[in-house]
C-alpha positions in Angstrom: 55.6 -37.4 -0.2 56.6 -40.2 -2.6 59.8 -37.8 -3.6 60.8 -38.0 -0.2 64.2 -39.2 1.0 63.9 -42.1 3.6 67.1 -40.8 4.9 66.3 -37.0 5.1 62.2 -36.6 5.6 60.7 -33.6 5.2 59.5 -31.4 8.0 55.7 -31.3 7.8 55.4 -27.6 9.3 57.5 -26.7 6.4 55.4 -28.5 4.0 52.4 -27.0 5.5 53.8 -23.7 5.5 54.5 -24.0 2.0 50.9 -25.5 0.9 49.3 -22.1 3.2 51.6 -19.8 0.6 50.4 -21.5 -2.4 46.8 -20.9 -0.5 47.3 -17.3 -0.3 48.7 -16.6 -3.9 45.6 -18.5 -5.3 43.5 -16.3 -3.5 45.6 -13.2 -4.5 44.9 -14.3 -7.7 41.2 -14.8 -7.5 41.1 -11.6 -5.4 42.7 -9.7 -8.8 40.2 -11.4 -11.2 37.3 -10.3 -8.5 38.5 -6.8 -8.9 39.0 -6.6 -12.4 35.8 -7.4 -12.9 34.4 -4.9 -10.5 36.2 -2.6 -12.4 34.6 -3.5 -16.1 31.4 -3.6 -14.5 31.9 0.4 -13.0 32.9 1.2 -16.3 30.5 0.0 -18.1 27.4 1.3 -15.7 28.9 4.7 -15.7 28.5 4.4 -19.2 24.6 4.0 -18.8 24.7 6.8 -16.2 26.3 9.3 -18.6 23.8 7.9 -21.4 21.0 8.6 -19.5 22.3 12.0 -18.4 22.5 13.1 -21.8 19.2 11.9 -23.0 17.5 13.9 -19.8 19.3 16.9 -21.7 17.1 16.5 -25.1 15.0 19.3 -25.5 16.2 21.1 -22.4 18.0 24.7 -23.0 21.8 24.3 -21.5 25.1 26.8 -21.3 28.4 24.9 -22.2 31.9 25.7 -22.6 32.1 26.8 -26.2 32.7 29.9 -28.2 30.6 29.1 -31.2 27.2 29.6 -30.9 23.8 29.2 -33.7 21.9 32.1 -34.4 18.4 31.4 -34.6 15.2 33.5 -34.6 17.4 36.2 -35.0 19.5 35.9 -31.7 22.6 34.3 -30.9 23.4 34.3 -26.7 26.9 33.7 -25.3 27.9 34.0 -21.4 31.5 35.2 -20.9 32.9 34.8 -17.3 35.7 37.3 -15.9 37.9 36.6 -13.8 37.5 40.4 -12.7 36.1 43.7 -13.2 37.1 44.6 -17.0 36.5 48.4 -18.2 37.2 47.5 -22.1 35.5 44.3 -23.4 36.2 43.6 -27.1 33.5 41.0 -28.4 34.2 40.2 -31.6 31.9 37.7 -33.9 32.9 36.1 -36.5 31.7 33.4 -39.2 32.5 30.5 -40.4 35.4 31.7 -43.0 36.9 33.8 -39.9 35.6 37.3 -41.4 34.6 39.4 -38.6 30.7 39.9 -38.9 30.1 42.3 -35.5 32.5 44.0 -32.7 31.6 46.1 -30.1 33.4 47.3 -26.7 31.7 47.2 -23.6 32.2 47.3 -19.3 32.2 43.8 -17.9 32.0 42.6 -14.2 33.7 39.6 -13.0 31.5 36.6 -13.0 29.1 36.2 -15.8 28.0 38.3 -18.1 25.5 38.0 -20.9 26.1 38.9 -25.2 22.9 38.0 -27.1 23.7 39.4 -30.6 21.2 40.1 -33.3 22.1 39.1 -36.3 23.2 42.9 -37.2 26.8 43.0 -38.6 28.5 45.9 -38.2 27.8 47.2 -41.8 23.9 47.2 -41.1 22.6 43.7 -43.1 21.0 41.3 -41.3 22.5 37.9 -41.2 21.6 34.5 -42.0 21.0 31.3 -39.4 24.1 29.8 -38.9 26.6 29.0 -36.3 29.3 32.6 -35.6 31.9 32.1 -33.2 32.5 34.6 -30.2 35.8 35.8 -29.1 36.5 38.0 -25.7 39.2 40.4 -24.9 39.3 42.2 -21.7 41.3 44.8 -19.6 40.4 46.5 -16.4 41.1 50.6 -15.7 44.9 50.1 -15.6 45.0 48.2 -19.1 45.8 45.3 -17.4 44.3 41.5 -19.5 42.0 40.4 -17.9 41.2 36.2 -18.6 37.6 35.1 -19.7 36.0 32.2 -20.4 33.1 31.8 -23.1 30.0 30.0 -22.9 27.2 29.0 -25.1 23.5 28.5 -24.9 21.0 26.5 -26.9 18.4 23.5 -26.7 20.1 19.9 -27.5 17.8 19.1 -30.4 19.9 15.7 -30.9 22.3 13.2 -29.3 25.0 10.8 -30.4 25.7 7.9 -28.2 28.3 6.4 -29.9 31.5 7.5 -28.7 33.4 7.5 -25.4 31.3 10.2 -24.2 27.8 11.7 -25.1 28.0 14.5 -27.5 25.1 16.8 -27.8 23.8 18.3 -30.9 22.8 22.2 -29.9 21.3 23.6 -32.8 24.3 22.5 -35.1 26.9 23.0 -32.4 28.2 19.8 -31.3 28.9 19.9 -27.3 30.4 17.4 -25.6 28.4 16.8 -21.9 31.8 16.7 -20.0 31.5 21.0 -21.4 28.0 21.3 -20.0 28.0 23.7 -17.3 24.3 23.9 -16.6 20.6 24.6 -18.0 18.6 27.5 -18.1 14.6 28.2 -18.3 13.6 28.0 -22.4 11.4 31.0 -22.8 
């Protein structure tokens, strides 16, 4: 007001509606601080969520995504999923170098089926504990491919916090819990 021109005042509803807009864009403002800091706050406690979702897996037997697998006690278990009825399964296990250990062909439904491998390679001798690595390939009757998906098995013996997200430690195998698809009864 002490700017004002004697000559030429200013028109109060203008100034009013002026000092409302400044109103509104300070509370924008604070509104956008508000909700950034909502936001931090959701990340962070869905931090401590997915913490304490991986620490209720410790101990507990899950299936993941994941195509290598440990053998222990003598048994290694996979789960491949078909996507439908498949005549000729290939399984294929291999080590750690790559070398093929153990094949086999075999009939596969769609939906879920179960490998558990003994250790045997396909020479006879009796592998080692370790961590082998599965591979699937399927066809149905016509020779058509067939897709699959393969999933591992094991008790998370260990967890690592650190990171983004929790990764489990399955008996060597390091799963990430975004890959866990479910647990199973340890017998």
């Amino acid at each position: 007001l002490q700017n004002q021109d004697p000559t030429d005042p200013e028109d109060v509803s203008e100034i009013t509606t002026q000092l409302a807009t400044f109103e509104q864009l300070e509370l924008a403002e604070n509104n956008n601080t508000l909700l950034s800091d909502l936001s931090d706050s959701l990340t962070a406690l869905q931090g401590v969520v997915d913490d304490s979702a991986a620490q209720a897996y410790l101990g507990t037997d899950i299936v993941a995504v994941g195509d290598t697998a440990p053998l222990e006690g003598g048994e290694a278990e996979w789960y491949y999923v078909l996507d439908d009825d498949a005549s000729n399964v290939t399984v294929t296990v291999t080590d750690d170098d790559g070398n093929v250990v153990y094949e086999t062909t075999e009939a596969g439904s769609e939906g879920t089926n179960s490998f558990i491998w003994d250790g045997t390679t396909d020479s006879g001798t009796t592998l080692s504990s370790g961590t082998y690595t599965l591979s699937v390939s399927a066809t149905d009757s016509d020779g058509t491919s067939v897709d699959s998906e393969i999933l591992m098995t094991g008790v998370v013996s260990a967890l690592d916090l650190t990171g983004d997200e929790a990764v489990l430690y399955v008996n060597g195998v390091d799963v990430s819990i975004s890959d866990v698809q479910g647990t199973q009864t340890v017998s």
